[in-house]
C-alpha positions in Angstrom: 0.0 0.0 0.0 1.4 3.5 -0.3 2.6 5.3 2.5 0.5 8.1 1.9 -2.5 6.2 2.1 -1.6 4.1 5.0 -0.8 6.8 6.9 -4.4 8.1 5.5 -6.2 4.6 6.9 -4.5 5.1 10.5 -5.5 8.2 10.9 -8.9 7.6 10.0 -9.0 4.6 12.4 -7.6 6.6 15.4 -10.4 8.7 15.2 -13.6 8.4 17.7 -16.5 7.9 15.4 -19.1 5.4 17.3 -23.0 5.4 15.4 -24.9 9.0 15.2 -21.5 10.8 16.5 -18.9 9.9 13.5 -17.9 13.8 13.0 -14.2 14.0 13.3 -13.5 10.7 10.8 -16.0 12.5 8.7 -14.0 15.6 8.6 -11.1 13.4 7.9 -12.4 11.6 5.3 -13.9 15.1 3.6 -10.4 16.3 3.9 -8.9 13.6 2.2 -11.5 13.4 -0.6 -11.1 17.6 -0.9 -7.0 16.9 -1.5 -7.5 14.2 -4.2 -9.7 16.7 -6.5 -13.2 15.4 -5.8 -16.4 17.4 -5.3 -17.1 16.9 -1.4 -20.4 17.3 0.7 -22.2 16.3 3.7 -25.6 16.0 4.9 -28.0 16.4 8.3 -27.6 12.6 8.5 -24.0 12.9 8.9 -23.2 11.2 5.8 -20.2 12.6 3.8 -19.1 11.8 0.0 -16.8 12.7 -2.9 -17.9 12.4 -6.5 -15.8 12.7 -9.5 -18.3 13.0 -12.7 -17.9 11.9 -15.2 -19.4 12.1 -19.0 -21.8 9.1 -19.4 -25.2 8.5 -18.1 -24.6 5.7 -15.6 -23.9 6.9 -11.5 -21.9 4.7 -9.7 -22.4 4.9 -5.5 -19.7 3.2 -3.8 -21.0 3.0 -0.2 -18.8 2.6 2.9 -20.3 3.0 6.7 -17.9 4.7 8.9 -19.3 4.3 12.3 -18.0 2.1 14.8 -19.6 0.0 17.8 -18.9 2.1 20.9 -20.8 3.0 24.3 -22.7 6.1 25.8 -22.5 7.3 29.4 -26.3 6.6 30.9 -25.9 7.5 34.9 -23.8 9.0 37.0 -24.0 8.1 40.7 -22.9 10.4 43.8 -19.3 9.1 44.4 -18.7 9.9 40.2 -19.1 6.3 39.1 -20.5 6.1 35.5 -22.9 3.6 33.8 -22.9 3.3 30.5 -25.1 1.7 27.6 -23.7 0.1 24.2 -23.7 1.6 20.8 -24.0 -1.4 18.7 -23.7 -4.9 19.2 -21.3 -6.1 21.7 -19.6 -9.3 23.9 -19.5 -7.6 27.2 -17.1 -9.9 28.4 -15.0 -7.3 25.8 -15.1 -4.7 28.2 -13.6 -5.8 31.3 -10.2 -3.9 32.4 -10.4 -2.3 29.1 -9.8 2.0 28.9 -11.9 4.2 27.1 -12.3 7.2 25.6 -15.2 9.2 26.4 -15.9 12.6 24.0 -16.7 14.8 26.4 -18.5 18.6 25.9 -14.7 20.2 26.2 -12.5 17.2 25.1 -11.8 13.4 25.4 -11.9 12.2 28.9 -10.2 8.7 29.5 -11.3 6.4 32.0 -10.9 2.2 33.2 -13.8 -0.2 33.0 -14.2 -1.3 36.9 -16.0 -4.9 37.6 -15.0 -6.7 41.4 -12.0 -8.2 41.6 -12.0 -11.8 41.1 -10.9 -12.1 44.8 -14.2 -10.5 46.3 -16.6 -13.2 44.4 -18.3 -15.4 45.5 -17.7 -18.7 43.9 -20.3 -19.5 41.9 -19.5 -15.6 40.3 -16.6 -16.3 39.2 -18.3 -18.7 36.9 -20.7 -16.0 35.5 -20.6 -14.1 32.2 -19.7 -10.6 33.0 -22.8 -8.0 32.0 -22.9 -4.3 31.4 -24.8 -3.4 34.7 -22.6 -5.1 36.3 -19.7 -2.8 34.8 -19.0 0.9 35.4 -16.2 3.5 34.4 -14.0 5.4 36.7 -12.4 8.8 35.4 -11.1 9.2 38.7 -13.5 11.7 40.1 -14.7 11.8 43.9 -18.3 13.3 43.2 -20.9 13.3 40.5 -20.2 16.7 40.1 -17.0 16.9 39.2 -17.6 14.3 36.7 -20.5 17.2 35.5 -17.6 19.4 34.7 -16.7 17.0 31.7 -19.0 14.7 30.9 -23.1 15.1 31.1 -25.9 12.0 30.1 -25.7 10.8 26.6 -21.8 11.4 26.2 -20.0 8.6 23.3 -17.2 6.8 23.6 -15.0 3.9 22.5 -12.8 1.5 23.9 -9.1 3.2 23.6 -7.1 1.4 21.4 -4.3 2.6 18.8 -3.4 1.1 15.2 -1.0 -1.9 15.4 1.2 -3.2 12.2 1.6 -7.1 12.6 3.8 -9.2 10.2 2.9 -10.4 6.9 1.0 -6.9 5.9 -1.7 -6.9 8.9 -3.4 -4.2 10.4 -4.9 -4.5 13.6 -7.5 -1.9 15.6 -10.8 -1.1 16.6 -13.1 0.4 14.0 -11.6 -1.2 11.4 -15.6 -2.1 11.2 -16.2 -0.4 9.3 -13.6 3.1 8.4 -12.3 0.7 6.1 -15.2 0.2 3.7 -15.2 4.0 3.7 -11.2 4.2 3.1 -11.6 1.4 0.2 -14.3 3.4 -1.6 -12.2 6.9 -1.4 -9.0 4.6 -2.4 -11.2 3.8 -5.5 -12.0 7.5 -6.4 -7.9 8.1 -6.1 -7.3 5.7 -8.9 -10.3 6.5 -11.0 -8.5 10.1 -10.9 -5.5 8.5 -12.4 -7.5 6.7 -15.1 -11.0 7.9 -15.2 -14.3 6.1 -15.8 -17.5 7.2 -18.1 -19.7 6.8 -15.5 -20.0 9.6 -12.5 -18.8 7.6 -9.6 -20.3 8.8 -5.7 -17.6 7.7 -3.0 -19.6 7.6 0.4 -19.0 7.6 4.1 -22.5 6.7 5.2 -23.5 7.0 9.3 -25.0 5.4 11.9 -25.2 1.4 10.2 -24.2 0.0 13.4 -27.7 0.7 15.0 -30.0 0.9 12.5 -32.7 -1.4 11.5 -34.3 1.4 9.6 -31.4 2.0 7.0 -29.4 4.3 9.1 -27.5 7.0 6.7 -27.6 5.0 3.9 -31.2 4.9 2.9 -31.3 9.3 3.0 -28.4 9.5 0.8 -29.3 7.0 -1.8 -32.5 8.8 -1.8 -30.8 11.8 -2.5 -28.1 10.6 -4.7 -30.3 8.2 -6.7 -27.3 6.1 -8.3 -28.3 3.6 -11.3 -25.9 1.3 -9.6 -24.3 0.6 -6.0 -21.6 -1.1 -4.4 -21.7 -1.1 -0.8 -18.1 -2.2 0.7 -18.1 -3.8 4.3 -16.5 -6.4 6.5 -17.0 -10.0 6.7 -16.2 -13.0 9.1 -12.6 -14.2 8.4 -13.1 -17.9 9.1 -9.4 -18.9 9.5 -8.6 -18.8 13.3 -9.2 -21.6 15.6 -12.5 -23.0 16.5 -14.5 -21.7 13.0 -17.0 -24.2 11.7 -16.5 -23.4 7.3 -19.6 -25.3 7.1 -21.6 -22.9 9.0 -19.9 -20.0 8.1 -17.5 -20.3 5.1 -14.5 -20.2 3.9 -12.7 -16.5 4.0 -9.5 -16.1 4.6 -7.1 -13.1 5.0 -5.2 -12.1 1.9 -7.8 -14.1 0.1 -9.4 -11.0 -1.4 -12.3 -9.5 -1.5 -15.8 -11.4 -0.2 -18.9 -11.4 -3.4 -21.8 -11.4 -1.7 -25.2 -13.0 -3.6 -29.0 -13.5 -3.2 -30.6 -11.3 -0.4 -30.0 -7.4 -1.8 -27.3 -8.2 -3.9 -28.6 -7.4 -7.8 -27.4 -10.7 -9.5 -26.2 -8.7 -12.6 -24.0 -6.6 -10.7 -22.5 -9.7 -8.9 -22.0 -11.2 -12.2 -20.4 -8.3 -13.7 -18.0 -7.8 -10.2 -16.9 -11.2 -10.7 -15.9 -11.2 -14.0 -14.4 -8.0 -13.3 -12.0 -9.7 -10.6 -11.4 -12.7 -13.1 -10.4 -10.1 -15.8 -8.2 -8.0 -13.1 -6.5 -11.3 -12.1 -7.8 -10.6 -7.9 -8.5 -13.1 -6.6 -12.0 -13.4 -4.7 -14.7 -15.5 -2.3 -18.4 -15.7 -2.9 -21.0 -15.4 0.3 -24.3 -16.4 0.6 -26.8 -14.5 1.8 -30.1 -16.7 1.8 -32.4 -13.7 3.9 -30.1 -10.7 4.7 -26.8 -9.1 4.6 -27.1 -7.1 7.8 -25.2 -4.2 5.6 -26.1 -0.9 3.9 -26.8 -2.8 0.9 -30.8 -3.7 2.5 -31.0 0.4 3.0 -29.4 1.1 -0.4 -31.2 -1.7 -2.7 -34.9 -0.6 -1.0 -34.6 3.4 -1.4 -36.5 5.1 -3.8 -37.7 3.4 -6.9 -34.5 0.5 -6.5 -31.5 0.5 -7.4 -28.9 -1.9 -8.4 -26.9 -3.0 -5.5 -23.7 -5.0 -4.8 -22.1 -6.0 -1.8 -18.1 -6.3 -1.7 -16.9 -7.1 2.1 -13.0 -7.4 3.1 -12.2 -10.6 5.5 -11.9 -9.4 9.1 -10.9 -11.4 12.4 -12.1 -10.5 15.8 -14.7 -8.6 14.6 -16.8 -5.9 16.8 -13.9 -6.3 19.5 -10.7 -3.5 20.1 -8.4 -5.5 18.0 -9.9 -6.2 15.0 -7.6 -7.5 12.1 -7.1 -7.4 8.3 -4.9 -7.8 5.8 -3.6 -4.5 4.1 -3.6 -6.4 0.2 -7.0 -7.3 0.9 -8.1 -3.3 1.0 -5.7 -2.8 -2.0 -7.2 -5.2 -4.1 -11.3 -4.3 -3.1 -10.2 -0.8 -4.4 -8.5 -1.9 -7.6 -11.7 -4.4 -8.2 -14.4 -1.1 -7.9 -12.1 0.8 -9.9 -11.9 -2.0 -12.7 -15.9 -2.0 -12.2 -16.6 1.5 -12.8 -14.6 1.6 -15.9 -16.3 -1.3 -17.5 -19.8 0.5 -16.8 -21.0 2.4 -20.0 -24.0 3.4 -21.1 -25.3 0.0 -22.3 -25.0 -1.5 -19.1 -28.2 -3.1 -18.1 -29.2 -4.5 -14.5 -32.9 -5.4 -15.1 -33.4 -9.3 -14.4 -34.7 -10.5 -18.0 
């Protein structure tokens, strides 16, 4: 990968961005798309993207969410002692000893997840799965309202955790679920500014996926955007660690390439055409099945307005929803260079109507 766009993807991953409260990756991203050339907005949702247009009639959206799982203070007690609620789906057995990050009114506070020490159960707790209310975070204060001085009801946060480069090209971190799909789409408009496509191609960093079973960001802007054709890029299961049952779950594997989703809200056309794509770009790729549901954008994207055309590219991913989540950096290289190759091979003609 280049350095400038790996130093690009760790900045965007240090940044704070759980579900409804993704502003400063969104800035980052906006800044990023702004350097490369591109025409760059945002919306009430939160939703950002970056369009290069281009001379043809087809209008590519390549769709990336950019929130991350995270957790919101919900009570503060008298001795300063804060609950807190998830954002997004989590194992709270996660969150024990861990630090966080809380984005307080004036700036980050940072405070420890607190449970009873394993010497001060009771037997048959020590046995027990861990739970949220059971949890709380200390930022060190002696009174609820000192804690009031930073941090009020309702404040985000994330577990704190930093980028980490592993051998053999991996990246590990938190919110790599998914900042990547929305640095993969934006690496796509950077080399459709070196060779450009017919079509006008839509990079965006949707909002808020993480929590929605209403179509989140996605569904506004593919209202408002109304593409003839989408790709939504996310993360999959990688099934190559211990303990994975590739009968139940498949067979993905880091540095395998990008993951082809079909059935549920995938347009088979547009599968079709991504595969061939890949076959003719020499990257080499998986297929999913997805008999009901994706549990992506690509629901949000393929059900707005009158349709449209949707495809559903994910990147294999380890430890996923967790503060060290892992991928591999040729995976993201070649999911760009495959959407690339895919909007230059759309032209007027194309056609995604079943017939």
């Amino acid at each position: 990968m280049r350095p400038e766009s790996l130093a690009f993807l760790k900045s965007l991953l240090d940044l704070p961005g759980p579900s409804a409260h993704e502003r400063a990756p969104a800035r980052r991203w906006r800044e990023e798309g702004s350097g490369m050339g591109a025409s760059v907005d945002a919306d009430t949702t939160g939703n950002s993207w970056a369009t290069r247009t281009g001379t043809g009639a087809q209008h590519l959206v390549l769709a990336g969410h950019m929130d991350e799982i995270g957790i919101m203070v919900s009570y503060i007690d008298d001795d300063g002692y804060i609950s807190f609620e998830t954002i997004g789906g989590w194992d709270a057995q996660v969150f024990v000893g861990q630090r966080v990050l809380l984005l307080g009114r004036s700036g980050t506070v940072t405070g420890v997840i607190g449970k009873k020490a394993i010497h001060l159960m009771e037997r048959d707790d020590r046995e027990k799965a861990s739970k949220v209310e059971d949890l709380w975070i200390d930022v060190g204060a002696t009174s609820r309202d000192e804690v009031l001085t930073r941090l009020r009801i309702g404040d985000p946060g994330v577990l704190a955790s930093s980028v980490l480069e592993f051998p053999n090209g991996r990246l590990v971190s938190r919110s790599i679920d998914n900042r990547i799909g929305s640095f993969v789409v934006l690496e796509a408009l950077r080399l459709l500014g070196e060779k450009p496509a017919s079509a006008t191609v839509t990079a965006v960093a949707s909002t808020r996926e993480e929590i929605s079973a209403t179509g989140g960001g996605a569904r506004p802007l593919a209202t408002r955007l109304r593409p003839t054709v989408a790709i939504v890029v996310d993360v999959t299961h990688a099934t190559d660690c211990p303990g994975m049952d590739k009968r139940k779950h498949g067979d993905y594997r880091l540095g395998g390439g990008p993951v082809l989703s079909r059935g549920a809200a995938v347009n088979e056309s547009v599968f079709e055409m991504l595969a061939e794509t890949a076959e003719g770009e020499n990257i080499p790729y998986s297929i999913e099945a997805a008999g009901r549901d994706t549990r992506t954008d690509a629901e949000s994207i393929f059900n707005s307005g009158e349709g449209v055309a949707t495809g559903l590219v994910s990147v294999p991913n380890r430890y996923m929803h967790s503060p060290n989540e892992m991928v591999a950096l040729e995976d993201l290289e070649r999911t760009a260079r495959l959407l690339a190759a895919f909007a230059r091979r759309l032209d007027d003609a194309s056609d995604f109507v079943p017939r």
